[in-house]
C-alpha positions in Angstrom: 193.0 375.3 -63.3 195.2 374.5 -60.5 194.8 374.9 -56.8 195.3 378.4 -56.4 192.3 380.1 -53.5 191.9 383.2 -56.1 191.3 380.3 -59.4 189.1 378.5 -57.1 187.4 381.6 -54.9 186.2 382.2 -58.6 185.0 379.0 -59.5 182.8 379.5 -56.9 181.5 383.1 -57.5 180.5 381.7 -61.4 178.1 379.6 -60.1 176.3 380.9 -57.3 176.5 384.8 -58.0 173.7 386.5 -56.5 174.2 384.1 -53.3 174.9 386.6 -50.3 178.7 385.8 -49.8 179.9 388.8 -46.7 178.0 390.5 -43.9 179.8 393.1 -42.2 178.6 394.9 -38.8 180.8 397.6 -38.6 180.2 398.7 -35.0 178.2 396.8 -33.4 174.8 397.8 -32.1 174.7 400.7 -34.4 173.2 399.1 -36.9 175.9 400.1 -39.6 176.5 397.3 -41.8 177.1 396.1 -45.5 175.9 393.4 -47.7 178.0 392.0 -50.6 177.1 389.1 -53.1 179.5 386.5 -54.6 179.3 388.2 -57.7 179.8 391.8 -55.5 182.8 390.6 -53.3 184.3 389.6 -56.7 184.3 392.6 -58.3 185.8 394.4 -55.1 188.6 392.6 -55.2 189.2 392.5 -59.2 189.0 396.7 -58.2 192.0 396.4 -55.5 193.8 393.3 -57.3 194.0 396.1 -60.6 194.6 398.9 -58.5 197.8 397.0 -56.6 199.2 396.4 -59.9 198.7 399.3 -61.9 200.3 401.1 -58.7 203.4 399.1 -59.5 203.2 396.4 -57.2 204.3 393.8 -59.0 203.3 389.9 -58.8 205.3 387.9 -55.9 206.1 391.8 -53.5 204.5 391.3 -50.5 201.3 394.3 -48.9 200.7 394.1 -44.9 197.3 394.1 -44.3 196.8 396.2 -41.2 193.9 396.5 -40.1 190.3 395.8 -38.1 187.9 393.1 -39.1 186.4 394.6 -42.2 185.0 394.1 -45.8 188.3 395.8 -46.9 190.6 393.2 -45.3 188.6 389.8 -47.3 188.7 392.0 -50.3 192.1 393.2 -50.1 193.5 389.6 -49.3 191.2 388.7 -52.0 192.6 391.0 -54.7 196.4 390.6 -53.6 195.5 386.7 -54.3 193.8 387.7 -57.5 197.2 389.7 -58.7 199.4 387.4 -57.0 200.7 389.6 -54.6 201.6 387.9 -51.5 199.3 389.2 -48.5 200.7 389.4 -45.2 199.1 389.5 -41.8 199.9 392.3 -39.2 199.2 392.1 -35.8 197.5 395.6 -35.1 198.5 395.6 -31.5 202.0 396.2 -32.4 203.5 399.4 -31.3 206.1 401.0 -33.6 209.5 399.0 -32.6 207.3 395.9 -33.1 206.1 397.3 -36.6 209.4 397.7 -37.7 210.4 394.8 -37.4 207.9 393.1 -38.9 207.7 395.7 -42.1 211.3 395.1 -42.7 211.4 391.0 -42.0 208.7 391.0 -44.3 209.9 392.8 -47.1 206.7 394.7 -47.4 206.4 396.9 -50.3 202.9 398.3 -50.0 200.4 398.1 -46.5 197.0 398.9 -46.4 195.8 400.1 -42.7 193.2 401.7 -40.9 193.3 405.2 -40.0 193.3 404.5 -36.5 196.7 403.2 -36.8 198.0 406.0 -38.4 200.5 406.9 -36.2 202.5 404.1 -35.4 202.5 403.5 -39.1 203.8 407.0 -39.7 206.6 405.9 -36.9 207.7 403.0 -38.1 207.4 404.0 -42.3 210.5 405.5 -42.4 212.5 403.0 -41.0 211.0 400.1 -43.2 212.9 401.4 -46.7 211.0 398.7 -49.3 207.7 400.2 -47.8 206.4 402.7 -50.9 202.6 402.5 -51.0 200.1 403.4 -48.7 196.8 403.0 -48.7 194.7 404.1 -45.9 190.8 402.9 -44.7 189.3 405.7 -43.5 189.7 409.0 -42.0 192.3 409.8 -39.7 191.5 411.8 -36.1 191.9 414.9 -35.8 196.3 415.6 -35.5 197.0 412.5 -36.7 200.0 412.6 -38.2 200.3 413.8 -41.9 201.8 410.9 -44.2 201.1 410.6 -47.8 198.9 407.6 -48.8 196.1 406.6 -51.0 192.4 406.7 -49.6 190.8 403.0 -50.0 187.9 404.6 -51.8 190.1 406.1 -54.4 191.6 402.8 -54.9 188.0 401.2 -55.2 187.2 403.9 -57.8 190.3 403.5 -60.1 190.1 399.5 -60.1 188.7 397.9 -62.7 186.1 395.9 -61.6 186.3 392.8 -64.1 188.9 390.0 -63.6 191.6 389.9 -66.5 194.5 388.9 -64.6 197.7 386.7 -65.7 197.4 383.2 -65.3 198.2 382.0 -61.5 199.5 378.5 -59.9 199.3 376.3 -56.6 202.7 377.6 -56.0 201.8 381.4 -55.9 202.3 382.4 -52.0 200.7 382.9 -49.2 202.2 384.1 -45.9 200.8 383.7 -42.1 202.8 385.7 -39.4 202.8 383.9 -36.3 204.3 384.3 -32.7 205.7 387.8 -30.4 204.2 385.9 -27.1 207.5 384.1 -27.1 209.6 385.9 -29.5 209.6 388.0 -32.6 206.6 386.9 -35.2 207.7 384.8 -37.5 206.2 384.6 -41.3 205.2 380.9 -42.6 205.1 380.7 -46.2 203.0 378.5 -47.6 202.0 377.1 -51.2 198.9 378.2 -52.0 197.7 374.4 -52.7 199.2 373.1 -49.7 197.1 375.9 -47.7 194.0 374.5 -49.5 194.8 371.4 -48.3 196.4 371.4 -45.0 194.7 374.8 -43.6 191.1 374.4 -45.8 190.7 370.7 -45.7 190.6 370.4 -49.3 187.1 372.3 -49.6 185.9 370.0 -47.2 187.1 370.4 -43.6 184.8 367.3 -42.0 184.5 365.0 -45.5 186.7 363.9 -48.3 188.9 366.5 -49.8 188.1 367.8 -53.5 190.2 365.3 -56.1 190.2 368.0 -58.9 190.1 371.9 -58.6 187.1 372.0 -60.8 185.2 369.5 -58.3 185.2 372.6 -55.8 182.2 374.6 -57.7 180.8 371.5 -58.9 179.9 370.6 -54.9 178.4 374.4 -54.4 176.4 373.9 -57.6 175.1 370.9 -56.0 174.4 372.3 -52.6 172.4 374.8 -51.7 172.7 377.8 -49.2 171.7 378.2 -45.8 175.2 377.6 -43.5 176.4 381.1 -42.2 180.1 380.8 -40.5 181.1 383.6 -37.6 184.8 384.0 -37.1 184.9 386.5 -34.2 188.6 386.2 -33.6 190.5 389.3 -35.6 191.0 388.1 -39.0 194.7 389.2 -38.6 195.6 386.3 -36.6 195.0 383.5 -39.3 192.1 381.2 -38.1 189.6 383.7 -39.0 190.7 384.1 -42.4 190.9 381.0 -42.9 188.1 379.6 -41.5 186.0 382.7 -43.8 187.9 381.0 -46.6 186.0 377.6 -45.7 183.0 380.2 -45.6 183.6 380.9 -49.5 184.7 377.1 -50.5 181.6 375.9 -49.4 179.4 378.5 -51.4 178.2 379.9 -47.8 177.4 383.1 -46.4 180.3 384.6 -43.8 179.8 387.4 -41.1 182.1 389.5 -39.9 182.5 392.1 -36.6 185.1 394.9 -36.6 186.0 393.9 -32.8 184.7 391.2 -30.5 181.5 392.0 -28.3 179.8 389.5 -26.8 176.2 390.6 -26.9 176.5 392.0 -30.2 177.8 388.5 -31.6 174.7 387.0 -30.2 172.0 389.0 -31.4 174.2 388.7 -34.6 173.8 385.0 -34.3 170.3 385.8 -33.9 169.4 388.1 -36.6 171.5 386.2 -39.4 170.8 382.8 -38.3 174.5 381.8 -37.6 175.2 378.1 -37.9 179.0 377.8 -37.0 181.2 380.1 -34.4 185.5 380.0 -34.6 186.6 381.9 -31.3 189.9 381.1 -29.3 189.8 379.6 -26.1 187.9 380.4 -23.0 188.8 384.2 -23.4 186.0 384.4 -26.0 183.9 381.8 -24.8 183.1 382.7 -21.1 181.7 386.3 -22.5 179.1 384.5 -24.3 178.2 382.1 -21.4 177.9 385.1 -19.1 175.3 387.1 -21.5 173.3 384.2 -22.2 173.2 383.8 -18.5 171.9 387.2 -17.9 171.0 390.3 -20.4 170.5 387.9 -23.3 169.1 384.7 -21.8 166.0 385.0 -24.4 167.8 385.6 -26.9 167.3 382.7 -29.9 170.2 380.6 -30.6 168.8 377.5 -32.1 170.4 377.9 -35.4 173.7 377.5 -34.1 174.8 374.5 -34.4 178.7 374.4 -34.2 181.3 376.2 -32.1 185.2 375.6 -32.4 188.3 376.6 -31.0 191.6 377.1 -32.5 194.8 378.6 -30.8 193.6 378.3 -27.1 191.7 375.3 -25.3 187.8 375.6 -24.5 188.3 374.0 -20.9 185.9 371.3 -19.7 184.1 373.2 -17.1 183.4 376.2 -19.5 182.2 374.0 -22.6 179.9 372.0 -20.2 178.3 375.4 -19.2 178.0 376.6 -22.4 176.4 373.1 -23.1 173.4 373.9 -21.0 172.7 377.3 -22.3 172.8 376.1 -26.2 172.3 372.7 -26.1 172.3 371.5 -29.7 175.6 372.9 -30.8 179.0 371.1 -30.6 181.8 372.7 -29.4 184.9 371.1 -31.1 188.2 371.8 -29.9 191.0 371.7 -32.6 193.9 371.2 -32.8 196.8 373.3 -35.2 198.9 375.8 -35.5 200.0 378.4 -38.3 202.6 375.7 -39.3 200.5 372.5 -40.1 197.1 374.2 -40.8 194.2 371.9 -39.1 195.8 368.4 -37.1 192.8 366.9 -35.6 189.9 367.7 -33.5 189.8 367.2 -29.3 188.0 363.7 -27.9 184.8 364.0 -26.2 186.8 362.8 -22.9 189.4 365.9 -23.0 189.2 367.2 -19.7 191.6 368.2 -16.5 191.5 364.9 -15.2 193.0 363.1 -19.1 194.2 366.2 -20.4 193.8 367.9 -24.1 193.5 364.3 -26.1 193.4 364.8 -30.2 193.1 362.2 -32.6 194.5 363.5 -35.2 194.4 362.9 -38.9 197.1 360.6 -40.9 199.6 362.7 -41.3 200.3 363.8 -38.2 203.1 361.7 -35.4 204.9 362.6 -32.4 207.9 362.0 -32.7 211.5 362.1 -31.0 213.0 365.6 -32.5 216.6 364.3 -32.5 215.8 361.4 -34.6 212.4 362.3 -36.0 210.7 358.5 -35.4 207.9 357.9 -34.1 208.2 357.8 -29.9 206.3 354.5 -28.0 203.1 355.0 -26.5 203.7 356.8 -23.2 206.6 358.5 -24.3 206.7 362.3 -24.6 208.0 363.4 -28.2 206.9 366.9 -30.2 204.1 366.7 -33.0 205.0 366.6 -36.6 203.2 366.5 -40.0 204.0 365.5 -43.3 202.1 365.9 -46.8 201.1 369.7 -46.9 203.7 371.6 -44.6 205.2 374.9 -45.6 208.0 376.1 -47.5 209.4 377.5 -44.6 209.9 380.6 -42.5 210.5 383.8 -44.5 213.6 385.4 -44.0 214.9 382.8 -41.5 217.0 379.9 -42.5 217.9 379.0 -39.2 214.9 378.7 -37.7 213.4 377.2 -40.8 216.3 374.2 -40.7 215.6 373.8 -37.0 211.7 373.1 -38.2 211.2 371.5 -41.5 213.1 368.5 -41.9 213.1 365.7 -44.9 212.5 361.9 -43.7 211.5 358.8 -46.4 211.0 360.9 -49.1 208.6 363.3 -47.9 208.8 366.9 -46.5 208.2 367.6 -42.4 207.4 370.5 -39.8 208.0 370.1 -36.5 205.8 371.8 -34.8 206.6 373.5 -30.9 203.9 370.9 -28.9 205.0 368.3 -26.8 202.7 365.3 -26.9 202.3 361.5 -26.1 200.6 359.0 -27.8 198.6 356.0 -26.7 198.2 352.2 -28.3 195.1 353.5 -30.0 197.0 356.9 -31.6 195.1 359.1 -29.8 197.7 362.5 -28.4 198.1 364.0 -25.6 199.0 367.3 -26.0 200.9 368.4 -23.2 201.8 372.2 -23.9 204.0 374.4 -25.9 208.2 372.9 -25.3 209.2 376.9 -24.6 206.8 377.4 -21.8 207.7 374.4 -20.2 208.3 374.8 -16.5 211.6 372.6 -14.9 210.7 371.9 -11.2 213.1 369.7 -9.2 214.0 367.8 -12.7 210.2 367.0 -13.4 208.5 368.7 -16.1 205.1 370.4 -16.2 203.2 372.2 -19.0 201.0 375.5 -18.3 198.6 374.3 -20.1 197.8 371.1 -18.2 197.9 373.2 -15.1 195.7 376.1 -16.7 192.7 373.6 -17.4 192.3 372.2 -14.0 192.4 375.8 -12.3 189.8 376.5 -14.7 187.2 374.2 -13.3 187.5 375.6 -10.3 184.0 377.5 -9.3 185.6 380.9 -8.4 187.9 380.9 -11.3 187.3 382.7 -14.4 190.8 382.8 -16.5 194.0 381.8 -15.7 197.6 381.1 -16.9 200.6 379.4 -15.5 204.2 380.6 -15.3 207.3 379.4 -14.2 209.2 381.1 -11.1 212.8 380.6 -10.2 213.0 379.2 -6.8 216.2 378.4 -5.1 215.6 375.1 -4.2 213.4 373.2 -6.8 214.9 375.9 -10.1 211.8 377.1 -10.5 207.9 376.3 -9.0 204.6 376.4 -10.5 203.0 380.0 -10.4 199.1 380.6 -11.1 198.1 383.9 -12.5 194.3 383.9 -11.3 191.3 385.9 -12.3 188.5 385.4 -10.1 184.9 385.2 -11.4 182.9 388.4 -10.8 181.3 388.2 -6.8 183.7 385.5 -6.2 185.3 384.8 -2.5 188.7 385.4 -2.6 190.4 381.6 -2.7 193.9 380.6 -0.4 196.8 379.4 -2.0 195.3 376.0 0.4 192.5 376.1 -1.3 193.4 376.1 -4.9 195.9 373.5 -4.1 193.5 371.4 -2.4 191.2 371.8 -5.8 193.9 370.4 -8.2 195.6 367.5 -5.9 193.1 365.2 -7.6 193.2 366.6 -11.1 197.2 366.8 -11.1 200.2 365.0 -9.9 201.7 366.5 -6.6 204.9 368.4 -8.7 202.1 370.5 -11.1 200.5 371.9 -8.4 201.0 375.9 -8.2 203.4 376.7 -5.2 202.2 380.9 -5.7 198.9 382.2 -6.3 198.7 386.0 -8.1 195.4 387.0 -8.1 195.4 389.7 -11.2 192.2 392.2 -12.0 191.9 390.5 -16.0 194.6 387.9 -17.3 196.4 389.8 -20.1 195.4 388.0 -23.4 196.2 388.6 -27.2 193.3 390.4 -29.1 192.5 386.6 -30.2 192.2 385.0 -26.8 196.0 383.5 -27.0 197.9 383.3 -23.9 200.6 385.9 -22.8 203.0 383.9 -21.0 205.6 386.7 -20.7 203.1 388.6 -19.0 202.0 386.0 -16.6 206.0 385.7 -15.8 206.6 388.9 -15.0 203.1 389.1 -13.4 204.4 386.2 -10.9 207.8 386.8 -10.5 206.9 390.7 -9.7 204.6 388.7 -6.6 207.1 386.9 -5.4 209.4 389.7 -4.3 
């Protein structure tokens, strides 16, 4: 057996069957939901992995996957896995220019989608000419457009249920989209056994990786059940997928939502005794804070014991209230990206006042990007990993020769974050390079910015842009969204709040104060929003 998620997802089903693998609440507070064993979930996704093939998808074409949160989406991802078909993400916010695109940059040969989207897929379908199968979750409204496609339950029905597929391998694929807040998404392939690795911490995130593939269902026979992970981010950006995958590595029960609602994740957390929470950022993590602050404050908690971040920053002042309302958890900011998979994990002294510090794991540097070595403490350089990095960006050789880059021996992505490093190797993340605001020559990262508006007491979410400005190229804008009740704060006042959190040059020079800062479904920041947001402002 080799590293390969389906080989090993199966390893795990064989020894702890009847264990309760996938909770799904469908729409929340309805009461709708379904219950699938190890043994169950396999046997779904043999169903779809048959199904795929016997359509004549063959092994190595890639399917879209676009849809909600949903038992469909683990299973289908599951059974493209199974049959070696490569699964791809898509973003179901796209509109039908954007869907396009990423059907045709994608190569997609088959998409499975809810009937929501029904549509924009009907749009965009005819320009995407490798797309030939459709397979469709659910019913569509009432004048939805008429397309032909496959129901999902007909597929179910048709699948064989049992496994009997060809013999797979470390190196089948497995491709992340990533990006379109700065640019058209981008696909990362990776190896399936560097994903384990690098995304999956080896089948065990927070101890020593597995040495063996067989050593994976050897730990789950020696466990026992009773960890339950949550990802309520949409499992089309990456990190929830992922972090379900954990879910299954470890033997362990995973819930899913179809869409993010606060109250319903907590009486989920409730009812199912959730131990760990992945969310993105404040955007997901204030919600909570204000339920259990008001309509849920009973509510019982006490099993949850872990809550982590991936693609956006829980900010001091937010994790310290959420602190006080669930006292036993940890809240662990990570650090990673859909290029490197999991880097390190946030210090306890991250703050606005000593910035996002990581110490990240062995394989991770900053380093100069014209000469790739290592920069001296203090100095700003971009992080980069070795070991377990991608093949590269599908469809792009550019931008994959401007990324991935060979140095003693070994293979390296550099990833988009600038970064310093101390004596003791602890990083200072300083922000994404492309959003980096140039004022009068001096440098200054939203992101830096973003955290100490954030701990201001009448600020609920905000994001940072850069303005051009005649005299200094461009100043520091702050896209503000006040709490509920708040008093309306001066520009004075929030610069008066950050002169002793940040360096006289980061503080904002404009103040937009917006109804809701525009986020992705997943909590990530829209900086082309905020831009236009401020720039629009400043007249």
């Amino acid at each position: 057996m080799e590293y390969n998620l389906a080989d090993l997802f199966e390893s795990v089903v064989d020894v702890v069957p009847d264990r309760e693998a996938l909770v799904y609440v469908d729409h929340p507070g309805t009461g709708a939901e379904r219950r699938l064993t190890y043994a169950e979930l396999d046997a779904a996704a043999n169903r779809v992995g048959h199904h795929l093939l016997d359509s004549g998808i063959r092994p190595g074409e890639h399917l879209g996957l676009h849809l909600y949160n949903g038992v469909e989406y683990l299973q289908t991802v599951l059974g493209c896995l199974k049959a070696r078909i490569v699964p791809v993400n898509v973003n179901y916010r796209y509109v039908a220019e954007e869907l396009v695109y990423l059907y045709r940059d994608a190569d997609l040969v088959g998409l499975v989608f809810d009937a929501e989207f029904t549509d924009r897929v009907a749009a965009a379908r005819p320009r995407a000419e490798r797309l030939r199968y459709l397979v469709r979750v659910g019913a569509p409204a009432p004048g939805a457009a008429a397309m032909p496609c496959v129901e999902f339950a007909q597929v179910e029905a048709a699948g064989s249920p049992e496994r009997g597929f060809p013999a797979r391998s470390g190196d089948d694929q497995f491709i992340i989209y990533t990006g379109g807040t700065t640019g058209m998404p981008k696909g990362v392939m990776w190896r399936q056994e560097d994903l384990f690795f690098a995304g999956l911490g080896g089948g065990a995130p927070t101890g020593e990786p597995v040495k063996k593939p067989e050593e994976l269902a050897e730990r789950v026979a020696a466990g026992g059940a009773g960890i339950t992970f949550f990802p309520t981010a949409p499992l089309m950006h990456g990190t929830s997928t992922l972090t379900a995958f954990i879910g299954f590595n470890f033997g362990q029960r995973v819930v899913i939502h179809r869409k993010f609602v606060p109250e319903e994740v907590l009486r989920t957390v409730e009812k199912e005794k959730v131990s760990s929470i992945s969310l993105v950022g404040d955007a997901m993590l204030r919600p909570l804070i204000d339920a259990l602050s008001g309509p849920l404050r009973d509510i019982d908690r006490s099993s949850l014991f872990s809550v982590s971040s991936s693609g956006a920053i829980m900010s001091d002042t937010v994790r310290r209230q959420f602190q006080e309302l669930v006292p036993n958890a940890m809240l662990l900011n990570n650090f990673g990206s859909s290029e490197s998979g999991f880097n390190g994990t946030a210090t306890e002294d991250s703050g606005p006042e000593r910035g996002f510090r990581v110490r990240v794991n062995a394989r991770t540097q900053v380093v100069d990007p014209a000469t790739y070595e290592p920069v001296a403490a203090g100095a700003v350089g971009r992080v980069a990993q070795c070991g377990h990095v991608p093949l590269g960006y599908y469809n792009d050789p550019a931008k994959t020769a401007a990324t991935f880059f060979e140095k003693d021996g070994e293979r390296w992505v550099l990833l988009g974050d600038m970064a310093t490093v101390d004596e003791e190797g602890v990083v200072t993340v300083l922000g994404r390079g492309s959003q980096c605001i140039n004022t009068g020559g001096e440098k200054v990262y939203p992101e830096e910015v973003e955290q100490a508006l954030k701990s201001h007491p009448d600020v609920y979410d905000a994001l940072v842009a850069g303005v051009p400005d005649p005299q200094w190229g461009h100043h520091v804008a702050a896209v503000v969204q006040l709490r509920e009740g708040a008093a309306r704060p001066s520009l004075e006042d929030i610069q008066t709040h950050c002169r002793d959190r940040l360096a006289g040059y980061k503080i904002p020079r404009q103040l937009v104060i917006t109804e809701s800062v525009q986020r992705s479904p997943s909590g990530k920041a829209d900086y082309r929003w905020a831009r236009q947001v401020a720039v629009a402002a400043d007249g």
